[in-house]
N, CA and C atoms of all chains as a GROMACS GRO file, in nm:
protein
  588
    1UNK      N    1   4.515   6.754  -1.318
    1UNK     CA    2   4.525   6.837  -1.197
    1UNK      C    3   4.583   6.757  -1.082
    2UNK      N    4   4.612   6.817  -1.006
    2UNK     CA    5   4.664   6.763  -0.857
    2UNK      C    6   4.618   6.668  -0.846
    3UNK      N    7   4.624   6.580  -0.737
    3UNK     CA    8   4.530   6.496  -0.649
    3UNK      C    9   4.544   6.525  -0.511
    4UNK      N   10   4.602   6.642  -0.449
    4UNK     CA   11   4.640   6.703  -0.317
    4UNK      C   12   4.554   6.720  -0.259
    5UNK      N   13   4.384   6.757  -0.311
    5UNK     CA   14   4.323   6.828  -0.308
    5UNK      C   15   4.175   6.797  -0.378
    6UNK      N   16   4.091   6.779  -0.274
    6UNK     CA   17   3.924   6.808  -0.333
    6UNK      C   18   3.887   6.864  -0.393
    7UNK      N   19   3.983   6.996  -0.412
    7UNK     CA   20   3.904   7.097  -0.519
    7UNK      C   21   4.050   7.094  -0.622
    8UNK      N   22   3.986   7.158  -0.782
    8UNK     CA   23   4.052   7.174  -0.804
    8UNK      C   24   4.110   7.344  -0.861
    9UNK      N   25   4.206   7.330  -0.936
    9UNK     CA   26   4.236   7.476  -0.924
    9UNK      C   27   4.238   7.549  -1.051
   10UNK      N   28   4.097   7.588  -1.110
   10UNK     CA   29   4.108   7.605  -1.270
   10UNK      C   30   4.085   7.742  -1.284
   11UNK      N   31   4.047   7.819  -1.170
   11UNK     CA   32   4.015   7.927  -1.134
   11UNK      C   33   4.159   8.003  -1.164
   12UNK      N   34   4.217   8.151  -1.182
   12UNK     CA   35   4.288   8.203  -1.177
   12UNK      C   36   4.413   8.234  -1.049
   13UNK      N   37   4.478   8.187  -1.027
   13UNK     CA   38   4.557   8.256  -0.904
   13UNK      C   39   4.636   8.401  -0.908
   14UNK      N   40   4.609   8.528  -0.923
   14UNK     CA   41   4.646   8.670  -0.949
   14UNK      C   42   4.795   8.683  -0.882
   15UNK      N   43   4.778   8.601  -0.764
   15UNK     CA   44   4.945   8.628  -0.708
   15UNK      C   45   5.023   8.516  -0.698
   16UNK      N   46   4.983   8.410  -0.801
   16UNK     CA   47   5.092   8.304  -0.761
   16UNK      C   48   5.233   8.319  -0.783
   17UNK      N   49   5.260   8.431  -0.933
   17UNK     CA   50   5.431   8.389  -0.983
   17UNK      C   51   5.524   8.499  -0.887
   18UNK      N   52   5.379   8.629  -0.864
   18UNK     CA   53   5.510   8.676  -0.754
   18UNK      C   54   5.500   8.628  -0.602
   19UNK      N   55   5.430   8.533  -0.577
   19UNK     CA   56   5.458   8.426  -0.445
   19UNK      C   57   5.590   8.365  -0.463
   20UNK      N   58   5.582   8.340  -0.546
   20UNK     CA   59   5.722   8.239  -0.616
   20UNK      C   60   5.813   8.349  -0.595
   21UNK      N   61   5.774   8.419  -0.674
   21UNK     CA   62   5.934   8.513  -0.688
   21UNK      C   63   5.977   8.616  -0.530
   22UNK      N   64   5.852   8.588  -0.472
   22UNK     CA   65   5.883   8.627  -0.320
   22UNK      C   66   5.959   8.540  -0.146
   23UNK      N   67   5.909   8.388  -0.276
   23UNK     CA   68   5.999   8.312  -0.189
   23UNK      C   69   6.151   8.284  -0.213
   24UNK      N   70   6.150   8.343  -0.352
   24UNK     CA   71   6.306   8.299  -0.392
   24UNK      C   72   6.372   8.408  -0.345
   25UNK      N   73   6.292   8.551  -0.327
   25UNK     CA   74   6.390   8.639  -0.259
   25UNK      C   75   6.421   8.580  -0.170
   26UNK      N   76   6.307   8.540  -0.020
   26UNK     CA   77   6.369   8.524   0.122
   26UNK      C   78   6.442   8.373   0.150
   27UNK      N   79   6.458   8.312   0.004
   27UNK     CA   80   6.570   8.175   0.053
   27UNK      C   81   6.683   8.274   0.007
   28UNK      N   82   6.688   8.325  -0.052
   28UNK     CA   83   6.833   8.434  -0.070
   28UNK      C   84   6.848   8.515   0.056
   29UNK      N   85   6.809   8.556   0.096
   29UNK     CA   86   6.787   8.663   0.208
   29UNK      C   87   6.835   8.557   0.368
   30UNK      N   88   6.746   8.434   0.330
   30UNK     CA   89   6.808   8.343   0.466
   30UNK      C   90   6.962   8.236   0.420
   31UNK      N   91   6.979   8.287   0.315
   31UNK     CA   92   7.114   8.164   0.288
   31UNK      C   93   7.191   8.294   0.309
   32UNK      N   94   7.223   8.438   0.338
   32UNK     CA   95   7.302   8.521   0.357
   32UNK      C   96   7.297   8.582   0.496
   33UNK      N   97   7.164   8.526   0.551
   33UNK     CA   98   7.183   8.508   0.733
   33UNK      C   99   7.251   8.414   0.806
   34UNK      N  100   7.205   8.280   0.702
   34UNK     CA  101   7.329   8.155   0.718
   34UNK      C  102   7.442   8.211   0.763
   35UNK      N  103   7.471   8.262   0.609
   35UNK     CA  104   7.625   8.304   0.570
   35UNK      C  105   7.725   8.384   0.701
   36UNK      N  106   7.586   8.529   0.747
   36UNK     CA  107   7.619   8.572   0.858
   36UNK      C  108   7.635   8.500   1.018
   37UNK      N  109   7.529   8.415   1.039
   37UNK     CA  110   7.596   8.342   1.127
   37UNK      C  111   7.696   8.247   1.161
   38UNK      N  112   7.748   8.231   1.080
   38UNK     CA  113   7.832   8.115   1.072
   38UNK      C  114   7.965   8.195   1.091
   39UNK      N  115   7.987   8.344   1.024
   39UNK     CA  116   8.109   8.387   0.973
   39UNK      C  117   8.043   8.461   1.119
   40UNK      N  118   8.009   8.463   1.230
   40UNK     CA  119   8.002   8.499   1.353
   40UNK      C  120   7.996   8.617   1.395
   41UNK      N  121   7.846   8.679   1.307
   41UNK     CA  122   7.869   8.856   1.278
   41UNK      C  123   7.748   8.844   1.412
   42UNK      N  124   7.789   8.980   1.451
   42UNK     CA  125   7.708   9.017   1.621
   42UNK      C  126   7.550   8.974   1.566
   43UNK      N  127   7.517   8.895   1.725
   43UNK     CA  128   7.397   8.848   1.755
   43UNK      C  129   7.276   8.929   1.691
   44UNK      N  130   7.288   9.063   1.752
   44UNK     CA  131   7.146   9.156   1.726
   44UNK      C  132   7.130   9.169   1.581
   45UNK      N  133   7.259   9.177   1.488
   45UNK     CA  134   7.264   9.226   1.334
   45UNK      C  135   7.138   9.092   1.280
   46UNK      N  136   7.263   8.988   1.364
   46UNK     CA  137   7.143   8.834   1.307
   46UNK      C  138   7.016   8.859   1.335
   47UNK      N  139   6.969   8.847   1.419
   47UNK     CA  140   6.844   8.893   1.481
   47UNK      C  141   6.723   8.983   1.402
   48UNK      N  142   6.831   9.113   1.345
   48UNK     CA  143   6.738   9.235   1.265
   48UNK      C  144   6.682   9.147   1.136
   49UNK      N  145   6.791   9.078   1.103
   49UNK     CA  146   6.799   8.988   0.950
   49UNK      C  147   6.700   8.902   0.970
   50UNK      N  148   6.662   8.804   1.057
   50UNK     CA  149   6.588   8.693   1.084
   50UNK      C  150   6.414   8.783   1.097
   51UNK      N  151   6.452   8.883   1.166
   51UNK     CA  152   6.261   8.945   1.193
   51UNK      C  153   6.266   8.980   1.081
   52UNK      N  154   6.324   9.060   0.956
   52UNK     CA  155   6.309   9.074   0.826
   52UNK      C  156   6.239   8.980   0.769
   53UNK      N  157   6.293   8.871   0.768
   53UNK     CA  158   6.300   8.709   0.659
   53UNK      C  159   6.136   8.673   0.705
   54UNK      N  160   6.139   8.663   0.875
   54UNK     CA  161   6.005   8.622   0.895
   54UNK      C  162   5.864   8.750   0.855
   55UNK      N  163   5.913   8.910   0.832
   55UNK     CA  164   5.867   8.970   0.808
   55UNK      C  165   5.768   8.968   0.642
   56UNK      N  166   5.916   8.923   0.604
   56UNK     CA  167   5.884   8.891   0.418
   56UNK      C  168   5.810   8.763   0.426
   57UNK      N  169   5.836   8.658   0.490
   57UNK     CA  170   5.758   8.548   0.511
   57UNK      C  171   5.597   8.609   0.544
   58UNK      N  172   5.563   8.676   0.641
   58UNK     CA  173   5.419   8.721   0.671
   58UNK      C  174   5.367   8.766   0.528
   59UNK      N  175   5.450   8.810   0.507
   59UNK     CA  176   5.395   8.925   0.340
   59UNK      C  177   5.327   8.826   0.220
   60UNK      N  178   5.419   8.741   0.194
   60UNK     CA  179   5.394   8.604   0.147
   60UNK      C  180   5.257   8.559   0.140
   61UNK      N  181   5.307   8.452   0.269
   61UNK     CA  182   5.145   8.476   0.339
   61UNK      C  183   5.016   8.513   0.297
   62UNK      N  184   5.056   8.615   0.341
   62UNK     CA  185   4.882   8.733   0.330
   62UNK      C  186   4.868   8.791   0.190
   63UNK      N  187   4.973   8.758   0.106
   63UNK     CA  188   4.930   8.744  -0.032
   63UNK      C  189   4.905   8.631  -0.061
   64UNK      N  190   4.930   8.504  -0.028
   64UNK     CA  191   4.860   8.398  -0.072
   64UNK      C  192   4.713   8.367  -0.021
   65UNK      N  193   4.686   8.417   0.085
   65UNK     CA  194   4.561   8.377   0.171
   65UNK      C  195   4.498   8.524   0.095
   66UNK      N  196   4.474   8.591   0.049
   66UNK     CA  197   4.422   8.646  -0.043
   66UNK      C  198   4.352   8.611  -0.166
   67UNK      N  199   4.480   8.542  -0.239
   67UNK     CA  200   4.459   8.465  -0.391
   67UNK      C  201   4.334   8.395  -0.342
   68UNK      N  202   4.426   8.320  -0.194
   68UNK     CA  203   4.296   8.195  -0.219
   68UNK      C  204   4.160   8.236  -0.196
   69UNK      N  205   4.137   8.334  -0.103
   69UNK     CA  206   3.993   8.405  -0.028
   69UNK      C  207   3.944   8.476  -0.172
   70UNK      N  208   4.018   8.503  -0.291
   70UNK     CA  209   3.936   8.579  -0.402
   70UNK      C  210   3.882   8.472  -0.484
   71UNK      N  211   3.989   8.353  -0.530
   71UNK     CA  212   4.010   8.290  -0.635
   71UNK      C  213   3.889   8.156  -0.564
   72UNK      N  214   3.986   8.048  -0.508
   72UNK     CA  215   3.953   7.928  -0.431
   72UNK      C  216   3.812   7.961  -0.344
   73UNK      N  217   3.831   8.008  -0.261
   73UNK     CA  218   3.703   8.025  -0.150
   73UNK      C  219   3.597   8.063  -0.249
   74UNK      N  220   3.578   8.191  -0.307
   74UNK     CA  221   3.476   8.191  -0.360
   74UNK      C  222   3.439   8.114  -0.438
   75UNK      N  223   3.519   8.063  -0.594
   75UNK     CA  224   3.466   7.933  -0.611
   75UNK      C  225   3.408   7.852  -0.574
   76UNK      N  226   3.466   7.829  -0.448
   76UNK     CA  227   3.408   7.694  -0.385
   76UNK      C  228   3.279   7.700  -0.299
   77UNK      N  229   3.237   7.843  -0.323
   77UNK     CA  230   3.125   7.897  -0.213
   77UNK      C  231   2.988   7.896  -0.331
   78UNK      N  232   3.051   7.979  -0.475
   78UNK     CA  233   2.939   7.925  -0.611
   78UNK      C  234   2.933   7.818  -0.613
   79UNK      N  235   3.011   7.742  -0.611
   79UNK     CA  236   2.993   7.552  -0.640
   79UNK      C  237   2.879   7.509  -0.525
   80UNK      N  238   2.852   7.565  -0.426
   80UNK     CA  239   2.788   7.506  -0.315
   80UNK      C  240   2.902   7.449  -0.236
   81UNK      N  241   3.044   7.423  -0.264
   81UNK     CA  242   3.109   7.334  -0.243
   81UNK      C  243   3.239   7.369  -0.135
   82UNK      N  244   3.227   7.439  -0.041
   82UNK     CA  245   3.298   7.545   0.032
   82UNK      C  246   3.342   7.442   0.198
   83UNK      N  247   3.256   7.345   0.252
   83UNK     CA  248   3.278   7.294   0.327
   83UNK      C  249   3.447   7.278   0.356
   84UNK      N  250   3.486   7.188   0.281
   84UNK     CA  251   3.612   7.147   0.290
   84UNK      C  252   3.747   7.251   0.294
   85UNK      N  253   3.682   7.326   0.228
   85UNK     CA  254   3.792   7.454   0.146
   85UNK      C  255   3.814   7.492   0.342
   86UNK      N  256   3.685   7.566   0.359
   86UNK     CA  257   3.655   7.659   0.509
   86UNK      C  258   3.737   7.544   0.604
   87UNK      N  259   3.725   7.407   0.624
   87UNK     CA  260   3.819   7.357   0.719
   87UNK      C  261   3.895   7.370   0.732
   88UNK      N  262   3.988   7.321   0.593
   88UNK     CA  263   4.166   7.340   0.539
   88UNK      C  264   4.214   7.483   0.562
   89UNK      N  265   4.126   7.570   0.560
   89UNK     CA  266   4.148   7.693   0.549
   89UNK      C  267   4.172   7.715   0.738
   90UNK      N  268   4.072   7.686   0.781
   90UNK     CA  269   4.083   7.692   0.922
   90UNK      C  270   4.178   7.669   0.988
   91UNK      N  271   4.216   7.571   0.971
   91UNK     CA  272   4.359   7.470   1.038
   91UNK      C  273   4.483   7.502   0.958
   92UNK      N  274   4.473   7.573   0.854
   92UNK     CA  275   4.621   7.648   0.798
   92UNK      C  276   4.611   7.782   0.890
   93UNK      N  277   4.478   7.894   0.930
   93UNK     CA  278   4.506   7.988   0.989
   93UNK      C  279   4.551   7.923   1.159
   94UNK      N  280   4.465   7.809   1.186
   94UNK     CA  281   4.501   7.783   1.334
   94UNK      C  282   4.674   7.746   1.349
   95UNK      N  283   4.734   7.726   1.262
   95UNK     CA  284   4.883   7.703   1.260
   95UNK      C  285   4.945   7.802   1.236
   96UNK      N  286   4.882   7.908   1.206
   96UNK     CA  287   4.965   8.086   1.157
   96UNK      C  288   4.971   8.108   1.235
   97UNK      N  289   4.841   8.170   1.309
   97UNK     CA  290   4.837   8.283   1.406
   97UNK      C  291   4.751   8.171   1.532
   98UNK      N  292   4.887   8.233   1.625
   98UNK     CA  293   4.819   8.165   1.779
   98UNK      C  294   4.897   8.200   1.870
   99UNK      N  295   8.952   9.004   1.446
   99UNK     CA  296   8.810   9.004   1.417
   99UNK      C  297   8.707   9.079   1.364
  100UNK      N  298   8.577   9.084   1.332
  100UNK     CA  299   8.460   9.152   1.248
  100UNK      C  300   8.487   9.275   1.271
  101UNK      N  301   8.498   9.372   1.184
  101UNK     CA  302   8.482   9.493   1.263
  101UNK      C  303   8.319   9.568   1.242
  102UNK      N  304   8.235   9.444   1.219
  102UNK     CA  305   8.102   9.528   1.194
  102UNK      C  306   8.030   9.544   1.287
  103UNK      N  307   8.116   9.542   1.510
  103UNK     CA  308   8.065   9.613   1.577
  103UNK      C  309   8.146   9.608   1.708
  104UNK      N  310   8.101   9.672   1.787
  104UNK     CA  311   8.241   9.713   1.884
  104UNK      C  312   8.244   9.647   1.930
  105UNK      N  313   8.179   9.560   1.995
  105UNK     CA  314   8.210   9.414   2.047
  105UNK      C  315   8.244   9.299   2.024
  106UNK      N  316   8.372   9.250   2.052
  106UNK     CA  317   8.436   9.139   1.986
  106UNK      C  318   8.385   9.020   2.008
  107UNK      N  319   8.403   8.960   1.943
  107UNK     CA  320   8.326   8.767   1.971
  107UNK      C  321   8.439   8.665   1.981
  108UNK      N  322   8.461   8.695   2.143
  108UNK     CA  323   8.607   8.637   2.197
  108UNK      C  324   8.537   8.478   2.308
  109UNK      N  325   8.396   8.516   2.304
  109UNK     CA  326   8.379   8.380   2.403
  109UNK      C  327   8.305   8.319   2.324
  110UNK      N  328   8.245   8.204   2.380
  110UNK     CA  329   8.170   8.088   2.290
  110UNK      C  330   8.027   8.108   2.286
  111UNK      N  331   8.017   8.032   2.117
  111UNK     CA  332   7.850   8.093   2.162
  111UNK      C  333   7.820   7.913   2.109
  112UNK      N  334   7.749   7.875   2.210
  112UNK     CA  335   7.747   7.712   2.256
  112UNK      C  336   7.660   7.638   2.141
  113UNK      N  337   7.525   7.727   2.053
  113UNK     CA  338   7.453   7.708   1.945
  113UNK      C  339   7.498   7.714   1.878
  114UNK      N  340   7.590   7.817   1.790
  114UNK     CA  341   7.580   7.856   1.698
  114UNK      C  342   7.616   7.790   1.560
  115UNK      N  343   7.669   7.671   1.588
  115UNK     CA  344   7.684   7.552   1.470
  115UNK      C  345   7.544   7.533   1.454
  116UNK      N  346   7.429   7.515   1.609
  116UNK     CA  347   7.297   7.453   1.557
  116UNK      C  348   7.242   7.494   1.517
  117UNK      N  349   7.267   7.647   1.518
  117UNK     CA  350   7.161   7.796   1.478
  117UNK      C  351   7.234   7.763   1.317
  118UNK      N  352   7.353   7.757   1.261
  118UNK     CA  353   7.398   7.754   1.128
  118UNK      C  354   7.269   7.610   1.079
  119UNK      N  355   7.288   7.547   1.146
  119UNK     CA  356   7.221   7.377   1.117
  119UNK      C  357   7.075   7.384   1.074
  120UNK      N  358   7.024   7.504   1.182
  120UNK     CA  359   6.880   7.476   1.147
  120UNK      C  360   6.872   7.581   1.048
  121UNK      N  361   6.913   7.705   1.043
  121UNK     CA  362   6.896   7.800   0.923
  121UNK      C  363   6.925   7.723   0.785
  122UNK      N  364   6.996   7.566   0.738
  122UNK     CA  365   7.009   7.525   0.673
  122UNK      C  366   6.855   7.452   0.589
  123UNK      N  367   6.802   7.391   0.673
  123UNK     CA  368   6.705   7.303   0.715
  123UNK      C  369   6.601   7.374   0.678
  124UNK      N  370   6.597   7.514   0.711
  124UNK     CA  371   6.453   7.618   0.703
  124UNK      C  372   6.472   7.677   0.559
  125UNK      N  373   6.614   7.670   0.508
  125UNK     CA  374   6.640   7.713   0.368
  125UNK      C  375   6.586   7.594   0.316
  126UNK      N  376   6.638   7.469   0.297
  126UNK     CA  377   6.559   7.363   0.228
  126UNK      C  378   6.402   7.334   0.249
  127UNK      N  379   6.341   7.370   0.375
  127UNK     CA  380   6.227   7.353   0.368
  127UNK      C  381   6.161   7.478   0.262
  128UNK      N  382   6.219   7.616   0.261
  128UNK     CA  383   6.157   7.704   0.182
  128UNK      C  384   6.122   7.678   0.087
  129UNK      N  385   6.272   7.615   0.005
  129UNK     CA  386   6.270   7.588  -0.118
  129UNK      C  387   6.144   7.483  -0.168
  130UNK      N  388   6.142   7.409  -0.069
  130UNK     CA  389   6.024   7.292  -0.100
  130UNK      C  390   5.906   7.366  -0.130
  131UNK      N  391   5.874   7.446  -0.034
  131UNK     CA  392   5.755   7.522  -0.030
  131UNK      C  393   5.696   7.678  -0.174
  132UNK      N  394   5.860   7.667  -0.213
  132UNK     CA  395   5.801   7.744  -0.309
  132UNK      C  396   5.824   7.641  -0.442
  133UNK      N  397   5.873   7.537  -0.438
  133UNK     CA  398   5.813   7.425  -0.555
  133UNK      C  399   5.648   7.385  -0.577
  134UNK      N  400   5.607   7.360  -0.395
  134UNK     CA  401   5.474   7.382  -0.365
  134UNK      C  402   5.424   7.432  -0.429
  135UNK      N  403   5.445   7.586  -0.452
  135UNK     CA  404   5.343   7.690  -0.501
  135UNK      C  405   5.365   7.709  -0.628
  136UNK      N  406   5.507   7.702  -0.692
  136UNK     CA  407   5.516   7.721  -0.830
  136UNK      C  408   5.410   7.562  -0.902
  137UNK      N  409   5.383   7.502  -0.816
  137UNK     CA  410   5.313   7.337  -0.886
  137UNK      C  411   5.162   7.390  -0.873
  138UNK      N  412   5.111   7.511  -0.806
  138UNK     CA  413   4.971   7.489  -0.783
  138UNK      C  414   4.888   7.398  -0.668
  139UNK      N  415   4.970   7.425  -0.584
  139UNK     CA  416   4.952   7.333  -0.502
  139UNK      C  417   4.833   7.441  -0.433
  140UNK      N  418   4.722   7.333  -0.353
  140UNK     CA  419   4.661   7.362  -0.267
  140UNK      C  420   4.685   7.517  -0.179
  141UNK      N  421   4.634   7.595  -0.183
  141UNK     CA  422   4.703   7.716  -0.045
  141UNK      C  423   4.646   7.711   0.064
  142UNK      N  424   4.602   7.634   0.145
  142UNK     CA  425   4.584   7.587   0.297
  142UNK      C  426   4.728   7.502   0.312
  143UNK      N  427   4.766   7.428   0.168
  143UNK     CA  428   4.826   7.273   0.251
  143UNK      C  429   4.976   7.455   0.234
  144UNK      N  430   5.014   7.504   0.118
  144UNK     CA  431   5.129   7.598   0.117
  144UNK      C  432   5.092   7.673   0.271
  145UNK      N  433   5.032   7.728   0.335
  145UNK     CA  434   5.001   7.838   0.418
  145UNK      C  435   5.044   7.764   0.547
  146UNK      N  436   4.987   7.656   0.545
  146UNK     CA  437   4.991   7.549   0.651
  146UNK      C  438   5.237   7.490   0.650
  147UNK      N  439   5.277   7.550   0.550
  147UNK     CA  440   5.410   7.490   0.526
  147UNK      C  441   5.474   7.599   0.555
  148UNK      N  442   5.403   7.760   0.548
  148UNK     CA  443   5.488   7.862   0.552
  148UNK      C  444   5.489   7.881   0.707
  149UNK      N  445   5.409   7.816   0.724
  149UNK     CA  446   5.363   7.888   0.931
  149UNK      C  447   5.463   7.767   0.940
  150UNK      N  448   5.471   7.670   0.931
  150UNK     CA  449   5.604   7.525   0.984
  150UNK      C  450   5.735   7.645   0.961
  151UNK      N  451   5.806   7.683   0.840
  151UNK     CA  452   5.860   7.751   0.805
  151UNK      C  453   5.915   7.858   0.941
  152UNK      N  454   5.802   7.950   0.956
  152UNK     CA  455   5.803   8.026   1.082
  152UNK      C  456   5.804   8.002   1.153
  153UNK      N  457   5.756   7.906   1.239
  153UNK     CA  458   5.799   7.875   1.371
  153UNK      C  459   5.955   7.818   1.372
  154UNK      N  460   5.966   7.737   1.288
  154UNK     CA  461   6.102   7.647   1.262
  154UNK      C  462   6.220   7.821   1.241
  155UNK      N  463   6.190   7.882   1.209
  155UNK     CA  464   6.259   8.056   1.220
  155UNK      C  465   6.247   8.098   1.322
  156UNK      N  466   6.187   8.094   1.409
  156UNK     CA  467   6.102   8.126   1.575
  156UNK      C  468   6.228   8.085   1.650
  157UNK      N  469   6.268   7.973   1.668
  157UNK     CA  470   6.281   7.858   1.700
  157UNK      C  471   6.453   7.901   1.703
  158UNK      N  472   6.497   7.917   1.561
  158UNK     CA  473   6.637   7.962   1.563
  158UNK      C  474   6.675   8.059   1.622
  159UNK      N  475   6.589   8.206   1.612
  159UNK     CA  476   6.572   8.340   1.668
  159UNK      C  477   6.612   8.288   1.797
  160UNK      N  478   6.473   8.204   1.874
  160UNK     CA  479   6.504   8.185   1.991
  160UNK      C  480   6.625   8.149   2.080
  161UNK      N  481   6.726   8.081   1.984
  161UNK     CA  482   6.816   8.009   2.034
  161UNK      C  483   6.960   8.098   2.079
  162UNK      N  484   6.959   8.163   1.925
  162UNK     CA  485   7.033   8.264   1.891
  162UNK      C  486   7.027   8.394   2.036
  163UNK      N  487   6.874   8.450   2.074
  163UNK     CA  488   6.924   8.513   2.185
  163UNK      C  489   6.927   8.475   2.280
  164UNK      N  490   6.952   8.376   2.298
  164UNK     CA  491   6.969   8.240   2.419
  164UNK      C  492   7.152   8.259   2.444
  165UNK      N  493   7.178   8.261   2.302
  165UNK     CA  494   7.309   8.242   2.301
  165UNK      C  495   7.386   8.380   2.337
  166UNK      N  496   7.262   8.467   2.284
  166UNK     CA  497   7.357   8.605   2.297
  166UNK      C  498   7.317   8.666   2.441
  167UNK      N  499   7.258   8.638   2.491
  167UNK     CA  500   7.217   8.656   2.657
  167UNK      C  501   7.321   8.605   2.756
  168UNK      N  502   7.362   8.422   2.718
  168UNK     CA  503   7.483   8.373   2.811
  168UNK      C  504   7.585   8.416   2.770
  169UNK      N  505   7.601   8.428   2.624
  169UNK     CA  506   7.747   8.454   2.577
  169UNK      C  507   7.787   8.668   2.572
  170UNK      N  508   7.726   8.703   2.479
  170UNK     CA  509   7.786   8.843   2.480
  170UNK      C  510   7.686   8.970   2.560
  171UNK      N  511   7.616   8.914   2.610
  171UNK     CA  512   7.523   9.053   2.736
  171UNK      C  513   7.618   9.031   2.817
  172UNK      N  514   7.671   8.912   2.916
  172UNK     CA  515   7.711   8.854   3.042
  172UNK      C  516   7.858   8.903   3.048
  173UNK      N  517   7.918   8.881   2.912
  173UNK     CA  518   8.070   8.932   2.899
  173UNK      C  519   8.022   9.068   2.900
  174UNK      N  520   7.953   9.131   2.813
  174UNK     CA  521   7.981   9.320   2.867
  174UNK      C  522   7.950   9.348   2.989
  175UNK      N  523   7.845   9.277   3.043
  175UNK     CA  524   7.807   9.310   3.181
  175UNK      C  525   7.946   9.339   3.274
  176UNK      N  526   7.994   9.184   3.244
  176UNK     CA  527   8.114   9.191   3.344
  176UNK      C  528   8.230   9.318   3.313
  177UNK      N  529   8.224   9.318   3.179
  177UNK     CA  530   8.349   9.452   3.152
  177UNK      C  531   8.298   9.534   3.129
  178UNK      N  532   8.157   9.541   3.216
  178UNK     CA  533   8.098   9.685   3.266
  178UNK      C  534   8.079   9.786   3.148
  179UNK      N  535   8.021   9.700   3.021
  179UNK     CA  536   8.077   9.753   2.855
  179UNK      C  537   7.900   9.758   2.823
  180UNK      N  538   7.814   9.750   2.890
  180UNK     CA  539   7.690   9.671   2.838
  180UNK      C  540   7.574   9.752   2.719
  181UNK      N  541   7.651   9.901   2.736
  181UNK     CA  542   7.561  10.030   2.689
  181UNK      C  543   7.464   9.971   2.554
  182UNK      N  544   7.604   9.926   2.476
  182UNK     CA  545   7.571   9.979   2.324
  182UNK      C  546   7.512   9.830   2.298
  183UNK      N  547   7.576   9.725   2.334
  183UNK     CA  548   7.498   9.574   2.334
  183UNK      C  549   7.340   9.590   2.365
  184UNK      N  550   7.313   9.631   2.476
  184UNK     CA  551   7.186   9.669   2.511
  184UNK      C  552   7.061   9.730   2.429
  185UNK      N  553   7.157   9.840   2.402
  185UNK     CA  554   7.079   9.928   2.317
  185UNK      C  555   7.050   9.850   2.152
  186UNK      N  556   7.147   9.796   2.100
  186UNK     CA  557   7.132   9.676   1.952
  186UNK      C  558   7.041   9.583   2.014
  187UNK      N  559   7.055   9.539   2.166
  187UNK     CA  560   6.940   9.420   2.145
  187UNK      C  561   6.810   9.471   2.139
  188UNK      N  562   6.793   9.569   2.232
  188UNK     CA  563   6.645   9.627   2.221
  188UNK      C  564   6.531   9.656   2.107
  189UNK      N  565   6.712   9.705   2.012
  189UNK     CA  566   6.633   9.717   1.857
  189UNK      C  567   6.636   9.614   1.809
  190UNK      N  568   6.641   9.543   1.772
  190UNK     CA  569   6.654   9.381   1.717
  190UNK      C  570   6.515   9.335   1.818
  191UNK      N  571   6.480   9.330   1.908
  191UNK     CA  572   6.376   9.300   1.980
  191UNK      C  573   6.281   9.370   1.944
  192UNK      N  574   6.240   9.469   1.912
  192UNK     CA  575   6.164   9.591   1.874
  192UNK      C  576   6.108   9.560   1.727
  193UNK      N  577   6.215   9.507   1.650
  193UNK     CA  578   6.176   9.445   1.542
  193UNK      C  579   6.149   9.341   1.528
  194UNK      N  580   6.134   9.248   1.610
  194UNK     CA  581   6.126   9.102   1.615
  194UNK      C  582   5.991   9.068   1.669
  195UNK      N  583   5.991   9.166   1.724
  195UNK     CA  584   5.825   9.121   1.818
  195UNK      C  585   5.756   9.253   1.848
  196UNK      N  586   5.648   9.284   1.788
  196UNK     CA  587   5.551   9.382   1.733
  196UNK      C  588   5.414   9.360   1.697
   0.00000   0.00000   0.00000
């Protein structure tokens, strides 16, 4: 297993492969906003494209902080062993939303 | 020039190599981040990479209507053209921040 990490991860993750396959959409989605800014297509079009990307980015997100609140957290709350999880967890939401 | 809107892109837009630069940068960081997750990585330390991700997208957004404020509001203003610019930024704003 890892060594990233105090806990480890033997538990199931339900949304990891379409996390994956949700990030490979929006590096496609931002290498064709690239594409658009560069080839110097109007500001606002860029703009609609970019709140999209960060839109699909939120989506992401709140499917992963899910997995982990079903999978990880509770685990780690049967283990007795939840301390650490609830910090990391803390200070990834204090860097989301503020 | 583009014809994908009535306003031509005849003056300079002073970012927009850096706005290409950093949309580069936020594509490679993605990619990292969904190696992250396809490895099983931790989801505080991934959640904690997607919010870097977003702001570092924030960040470009920001610049971008930085650019389109000095560069193409200021030119329609002056050729008294500002209707339809206006009206695209509002929506692009509308979607951007909600």
């Amino acid at each position: 297993m890892s060594d990233h990490s105090d806990h480890t991860h033997d538990h199931p993750h339900k949304h990891r492969k379409d996390i994956v396959n949700r990030l490979s959409r929006i590096e496609g989605h931002l290498r064709a906003v690239k594409e658009m800014t560069s080839e110097g297509r109007d500001c606002s079009e860029v703009l609609l494209q970019i709140a999209a990307v960060r839109k699909a980015l939120d989506n992401a997100a709140k499917l992963l902080l899910k997995d982990h609140l079903e999978g990880c957290v509770v685990d780690a709350v049967k283990h007795g062993d939840e301390e650490k999880i609830l910090a990391d967890l803390n200070k990834a939401l204090d860097h989301y939303i503020k």
